[in-house]
Every structure is written in C-alpha cells, then in structure tokens.
C-alpha positions in Angstrom: 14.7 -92.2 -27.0 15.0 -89.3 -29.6 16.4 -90.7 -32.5 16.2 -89.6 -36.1 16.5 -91.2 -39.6 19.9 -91.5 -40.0 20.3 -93.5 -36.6 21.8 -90.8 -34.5 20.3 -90.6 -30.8 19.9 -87.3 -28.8 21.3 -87.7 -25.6 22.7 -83.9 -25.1 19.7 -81.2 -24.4 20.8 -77.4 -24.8 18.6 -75.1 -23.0 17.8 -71.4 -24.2 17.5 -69.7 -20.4 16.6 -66.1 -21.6 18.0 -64.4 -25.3 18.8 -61.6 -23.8 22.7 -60.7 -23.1 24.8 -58.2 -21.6 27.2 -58.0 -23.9 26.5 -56.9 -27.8 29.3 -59.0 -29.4 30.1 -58.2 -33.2 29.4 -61.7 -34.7 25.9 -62.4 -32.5 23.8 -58.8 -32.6 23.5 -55.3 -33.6 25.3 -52.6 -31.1 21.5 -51.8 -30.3 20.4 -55.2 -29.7 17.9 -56.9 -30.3 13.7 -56.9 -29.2 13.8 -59.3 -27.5 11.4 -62.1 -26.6 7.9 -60.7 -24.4 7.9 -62.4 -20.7 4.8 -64.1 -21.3 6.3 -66.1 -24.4 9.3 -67.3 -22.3 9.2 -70.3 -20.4 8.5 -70.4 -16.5 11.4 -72.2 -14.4 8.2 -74.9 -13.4 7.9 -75.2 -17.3 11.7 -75.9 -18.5 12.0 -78.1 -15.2 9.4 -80.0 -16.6 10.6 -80.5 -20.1 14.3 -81.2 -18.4 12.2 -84.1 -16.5 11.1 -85.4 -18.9 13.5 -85.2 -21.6 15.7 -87.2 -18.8 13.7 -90.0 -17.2 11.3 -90.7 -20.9 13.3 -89.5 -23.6 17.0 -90.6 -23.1 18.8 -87.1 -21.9 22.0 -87.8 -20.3 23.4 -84.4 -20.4 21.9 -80.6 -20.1 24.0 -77.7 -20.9 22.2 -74.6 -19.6 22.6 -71.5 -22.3 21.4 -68.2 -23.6 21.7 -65.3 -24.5 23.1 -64.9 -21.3 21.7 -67.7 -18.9 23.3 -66.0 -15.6 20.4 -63.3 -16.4 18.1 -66.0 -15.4 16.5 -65.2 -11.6 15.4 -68.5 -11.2 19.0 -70.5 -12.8 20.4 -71.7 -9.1 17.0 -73.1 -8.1 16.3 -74.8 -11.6 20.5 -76.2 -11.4 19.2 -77.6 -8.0 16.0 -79.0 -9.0 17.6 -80.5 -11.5 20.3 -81.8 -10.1 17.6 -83.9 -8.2 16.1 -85.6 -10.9 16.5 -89.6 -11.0 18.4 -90.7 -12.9 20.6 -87.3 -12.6 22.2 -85.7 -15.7 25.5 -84.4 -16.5 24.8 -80.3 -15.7 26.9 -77.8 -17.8 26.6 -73.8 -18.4 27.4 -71.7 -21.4 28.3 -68.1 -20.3 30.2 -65.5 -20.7 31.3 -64.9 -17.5 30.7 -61.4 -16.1 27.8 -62.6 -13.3 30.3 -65.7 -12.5 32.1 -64.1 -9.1 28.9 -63.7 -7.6 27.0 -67.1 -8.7 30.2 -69.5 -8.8 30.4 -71.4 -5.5 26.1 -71.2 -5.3 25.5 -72.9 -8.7 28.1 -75.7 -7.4 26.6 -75.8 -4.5 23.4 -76.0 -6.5 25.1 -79.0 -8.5 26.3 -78.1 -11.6 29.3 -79.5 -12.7 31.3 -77.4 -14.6 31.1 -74.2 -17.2 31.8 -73.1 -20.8 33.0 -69.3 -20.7 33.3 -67.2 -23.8 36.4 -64.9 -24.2 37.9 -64.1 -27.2 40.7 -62.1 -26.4 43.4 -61.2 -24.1 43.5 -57.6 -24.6 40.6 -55.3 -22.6 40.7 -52.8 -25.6 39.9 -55.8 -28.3 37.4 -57.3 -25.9 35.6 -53.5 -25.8 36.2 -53.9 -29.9 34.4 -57.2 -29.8 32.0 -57.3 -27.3 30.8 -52.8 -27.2 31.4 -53.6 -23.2 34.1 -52.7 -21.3 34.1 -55.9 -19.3 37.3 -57.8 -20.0 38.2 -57.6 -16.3 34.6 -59.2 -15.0 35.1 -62.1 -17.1 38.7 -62.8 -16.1 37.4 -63.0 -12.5 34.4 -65.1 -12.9 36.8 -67.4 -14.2 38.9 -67.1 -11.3 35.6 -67.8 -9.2 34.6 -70.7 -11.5 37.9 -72.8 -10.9 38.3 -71.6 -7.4 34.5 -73.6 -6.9 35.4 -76.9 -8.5 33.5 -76.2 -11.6 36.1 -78.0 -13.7 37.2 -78.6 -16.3 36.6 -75.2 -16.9 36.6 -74.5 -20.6 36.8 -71.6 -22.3 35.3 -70.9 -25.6 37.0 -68.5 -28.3 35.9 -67.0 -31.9 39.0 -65.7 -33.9 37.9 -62.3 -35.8 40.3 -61.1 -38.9 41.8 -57.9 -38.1 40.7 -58.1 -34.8 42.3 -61.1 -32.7 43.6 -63.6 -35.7 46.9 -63.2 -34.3 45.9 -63.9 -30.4 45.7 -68.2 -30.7 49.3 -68.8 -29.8 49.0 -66.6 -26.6 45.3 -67.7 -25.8 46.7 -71.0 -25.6 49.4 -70.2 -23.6 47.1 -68.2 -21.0 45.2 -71.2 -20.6 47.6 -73.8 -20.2 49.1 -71.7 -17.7 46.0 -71.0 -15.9 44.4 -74.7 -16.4 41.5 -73.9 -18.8 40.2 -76.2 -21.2 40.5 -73.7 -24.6 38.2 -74.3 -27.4 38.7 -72.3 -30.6 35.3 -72.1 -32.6 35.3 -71.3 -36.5 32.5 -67.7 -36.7 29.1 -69.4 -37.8 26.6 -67.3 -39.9 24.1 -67.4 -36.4 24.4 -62.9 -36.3 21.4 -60.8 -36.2 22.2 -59.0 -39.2 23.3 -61.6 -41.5 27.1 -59.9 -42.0 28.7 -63.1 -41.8 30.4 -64.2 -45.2 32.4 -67.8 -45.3 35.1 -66.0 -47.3 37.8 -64.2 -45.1 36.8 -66.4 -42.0 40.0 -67.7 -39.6 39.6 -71.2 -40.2 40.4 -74.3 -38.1 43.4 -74.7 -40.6 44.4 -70.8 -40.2 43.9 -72.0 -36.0 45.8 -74.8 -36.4 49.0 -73.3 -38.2 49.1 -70.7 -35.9 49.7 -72.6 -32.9 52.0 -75.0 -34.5 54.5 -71.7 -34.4 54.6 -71.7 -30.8 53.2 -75.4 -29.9 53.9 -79.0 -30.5 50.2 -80.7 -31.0 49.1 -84.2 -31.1 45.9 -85.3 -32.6 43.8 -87.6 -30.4 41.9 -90.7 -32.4 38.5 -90.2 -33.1 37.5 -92.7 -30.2 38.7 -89.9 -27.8 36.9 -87.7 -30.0 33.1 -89.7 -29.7 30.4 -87.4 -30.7 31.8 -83.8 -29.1 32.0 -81.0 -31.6 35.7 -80.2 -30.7 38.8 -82.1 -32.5 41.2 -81.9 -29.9 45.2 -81.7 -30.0 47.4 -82.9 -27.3 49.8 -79.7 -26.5 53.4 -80.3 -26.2 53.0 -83.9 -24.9 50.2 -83.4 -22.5 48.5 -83.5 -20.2 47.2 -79.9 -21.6 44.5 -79.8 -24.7 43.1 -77.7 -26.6 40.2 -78.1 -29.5 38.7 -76.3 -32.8 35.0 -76.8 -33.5 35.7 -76.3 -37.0 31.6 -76.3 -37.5 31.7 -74.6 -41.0 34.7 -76.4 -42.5 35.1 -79.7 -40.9 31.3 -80.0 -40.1 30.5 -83.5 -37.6 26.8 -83.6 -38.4 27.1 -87.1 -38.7 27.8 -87.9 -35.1 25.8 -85.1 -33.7 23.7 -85.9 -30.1 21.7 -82.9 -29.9 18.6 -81.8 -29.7 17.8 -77.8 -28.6 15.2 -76.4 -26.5 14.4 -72.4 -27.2 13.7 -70.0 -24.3 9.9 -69.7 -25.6 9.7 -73.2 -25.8 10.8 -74.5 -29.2 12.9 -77.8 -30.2 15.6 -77.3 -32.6 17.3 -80.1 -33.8 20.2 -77.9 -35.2 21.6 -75.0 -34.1 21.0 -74.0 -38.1 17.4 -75.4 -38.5 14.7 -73.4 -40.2 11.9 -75.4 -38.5 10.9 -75.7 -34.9 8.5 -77.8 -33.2 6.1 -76.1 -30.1 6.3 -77.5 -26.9 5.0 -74.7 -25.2 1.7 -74.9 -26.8 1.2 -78.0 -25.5 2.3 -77.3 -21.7 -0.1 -74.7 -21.5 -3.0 -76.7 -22.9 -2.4 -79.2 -20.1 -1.5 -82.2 -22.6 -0.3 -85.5 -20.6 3.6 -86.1 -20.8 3.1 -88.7 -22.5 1.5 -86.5 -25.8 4.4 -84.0 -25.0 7.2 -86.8 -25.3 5.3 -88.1 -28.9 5.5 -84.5 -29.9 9.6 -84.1 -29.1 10.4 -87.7 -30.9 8.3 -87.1 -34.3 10.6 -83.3 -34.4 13.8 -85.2 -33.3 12.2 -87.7 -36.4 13.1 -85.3 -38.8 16.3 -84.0 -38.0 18.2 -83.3 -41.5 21.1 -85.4 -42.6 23.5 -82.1 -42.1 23.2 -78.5 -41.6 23.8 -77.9 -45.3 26.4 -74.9 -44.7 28.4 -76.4 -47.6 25.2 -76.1 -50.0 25.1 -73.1 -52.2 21.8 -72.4 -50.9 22.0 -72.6 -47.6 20.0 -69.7 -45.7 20.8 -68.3 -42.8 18.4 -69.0 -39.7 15.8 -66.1 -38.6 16.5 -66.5 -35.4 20.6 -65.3 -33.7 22.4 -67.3 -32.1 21.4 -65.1 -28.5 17.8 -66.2 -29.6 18.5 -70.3 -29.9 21.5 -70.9 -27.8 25.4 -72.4 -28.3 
C-alpha cells in the first residue's frame, strides 16, 4: 500500500512514456522545444513493465493511466498496454494523448487492452488550434477521435484548457460538439507546469469564468460529492442528463485532500504531485539489481512524504523545474 501522512492511499499510477511531443502548445513549451531527455536515461519498456508489476500486485495500484509528452511516440506502447493488460490482478488501463497518432493505433491498443482515452483539444477552430498548438493538426486530432470511439475506447473524454484571448469564448460550443458527438468534456483551469514559467494566476479563465459561460447556453446540475470520490473533475449534469461535463479547477478549487496519485517520470522518478519539487529514484535501483522487495520500501517511504497540498495558494509557491511534457498529466 502507498499511503502517506495524512491518510490518503495511492491507488492511481501516471506513467511518463517519453517527454517528447509533437505538438509545441503555448502553455506546456517554447515554440523550439525542449532538450529533451538522452535515451539511455529513459526507461526500457522491460523496466516500466516492471515497476507497473509491481506497483499493482505489492503496492496497491488499481489503475494506470499511460501519459507523456506524447505517449503514442512510444514504439514499444501496444506491447507494454498488452503486457500489462496481463498482469494479475489486472488494472484499470487509461491513455492521455493528444490524438494525432490515434487513427492509426486506435483499434490495436484495444485490442492490446486498454480501456479507454483522455484526448487533448482545446479548440474548435483549425486556425486557433495552429494559434495554440504551432501545428497545423486540428484535422488529425478530430479523426483519432473518430477512431478512438469507433474502437470501444469509451468513455472517450476529451480534455480542454481555456486561453484568454484565444478560445475563452469556445466553452458553450465545445460542450455542444461533445454532447453531440458523445465525448466526455473536461475543462482544466492553465496550471503553472510551462517551460518558460509565463504562466501568471491573474487573467486565467477560471472554473467560475467556465462555469458562467456554459450556464448561457446550458442547464447544469451538480452531482454530490459521492459521485464525485477522489477524481479531479467536479462534474455537472447537462440539461437533465444523461450528458456531463467536468472542470478540474486545480488552481482554484484545489482537491489535494482526496488525491490517489502517485507519478512515475519517463527516467524513472516518483512524483507524488504533479507540482512537487522532490523526486525519489527508482531507476537507480533497477539498474543496480536491487530485489523488489528494496524497490517497493523505496516507492512507500517517497509516497511517505507526500505534502498536505500542492501549495499553489501559498505566496511562495515555486514553480516545478521540470514541464509538464517532462512529468506527465
């Protein structure tokens, strides 16, 4: 079990596949990206199997959400989905993306056993997309969406940052795309987690801003916090079901408190917060040839000493070193 201080249990793993991305989005990296991590620092597919393994039959995992950068850059994704897929007892499998490679790997990772995806689009419009992302791939993602429903890897949900002056006003008809296309939306408040640190709280669309601005066009219900459990979205039942739609309002309405996470880097870190400062090596400790037992006492002292909050409200607060294409959503 990996379970800290303040009582909370890690039962969700998030696995950092590669940092790199195809896409250069405004609030996650510079136009010329980033250096990014040398292959001999990443992890080997045998290596994150492992540490899935083991983080599922010793430590407690129930679920493992595959993520980036971009993880659909991975070579070896379908055959790590499958091996996965295998282990007893078997975990929940999810994948953050943002959708380009999806046509082509849809029906395989099913097939592979995963259950479902998380897509990234923030926009409607192929000219704000090119705005947004410096890639003129609105049309890609669209389709691996297509591809992603059309192979049963439901609920497909689709994951959108609001910008101001860029997409602000787009919430209303995001919503309606989705309903209408039977996607999962999740609006997600712009975290400081960008490579060059422009992020500023003031003048960010807020889950309040989000919220208003559907109300114009939609009738939402709150669901009770029992629905709620320990997900990061607060979800709203849209005009009387069975459609909803959520905000992870992670800056303003932060859910530390219930969080179930623990992180695992592409080089082989554990992060017990997207916003941590500290990480804890695992991948010294594979390549020394230490026991599972010693790598499992290493993952539960870090998990240990998870922080009460991510301290985003403090006036100190300092940004992480690392982007969010290096760590993973």
């Amino acid at each position: 079990m990996l379970i800290d201080t303040y009582g909370r249990v890690a039962t969700d793993l998030r696995v950092s596949l590669t940092d790199r991305c195809n896409l250069r989005c405004t609030y996650c990296m510079p136009e010329e990206g980033l250096q990014w991590l040398a292959k001999p620092d990443l992890l080997t597919d045998d290596e994150i199997v492992r540490l899935i393994d083991l983080a599922v039959t010793r430590l407690g995992i129930t679920e493992v959400r595959f993520t980036g950068g971009e993880p659909l850059l991975r070579p070896g994704l379908v055959g790590m989905v499958e091996r996965v897929a295998a282990l007893e007892p078997r975990p929940q499998m999810s994948l953050t993306t943002n959708g380009i490679g999806l046509k082509r790997t849809a029906a395989a990772l099913k097939a592979a056993g995963l259950d479902r995806v998380n897509v990234s689009l923030d926009t409607l419009r192929p000219d704000v997309f090119k705005t947004l992302t410096r890639r003129d791939r609105h049309k890609d993602v669209i389709e691996g969406l297509e591809a992603a429903r059309a192979a049963g890897l439901t609920p497909v949900k689709v994951n959108s940052v609001l910008m101001p002056g860029l997409n602000d006003d787009e919430a209303p008809d995001l919503l309606a795309w989705a309903v209408e296309n039977d996607y999962e939306l999740r609006f997600i408040e712009q975290m400081p987690l960008d490579a060059q640190h422009g992020w500023k709280r003031d003048g960010m669309v807020t889950a309040g801003d989000i919220l208003t601005s559907l109300r114009t066009r939609f009738e939402l219900t709150e669901e009770g916090s029992d629905e709620r459990g320990s997900a990061p979205a607060e979800r709203w039942v849209v005009d009387g079901g069975p459609h909803r739609v959520g905000v992870i309002a992670s800056v303003t309405r932060p859910f530390c408190s219930a969080c179930d996470r623990t992180r695992l880097t592409a080089d082989g870190q554990v992060r017990t917060c997207l916003f941590a400062q500290e990480e804890t090596d695992l991948r010294a400790a594979l390549r020394s040839d230490a026991p599972d037992e010693e790598i499992a006492r290493i993952w539960r002292l870090a998990m240990w000493g998870k922080k009460a909050g991510a301290g985003l409200d403090d006036p100190s607060f300092v940004q992480p070193d690392r982007p969010m294409s290096a760590i993973g959503g």
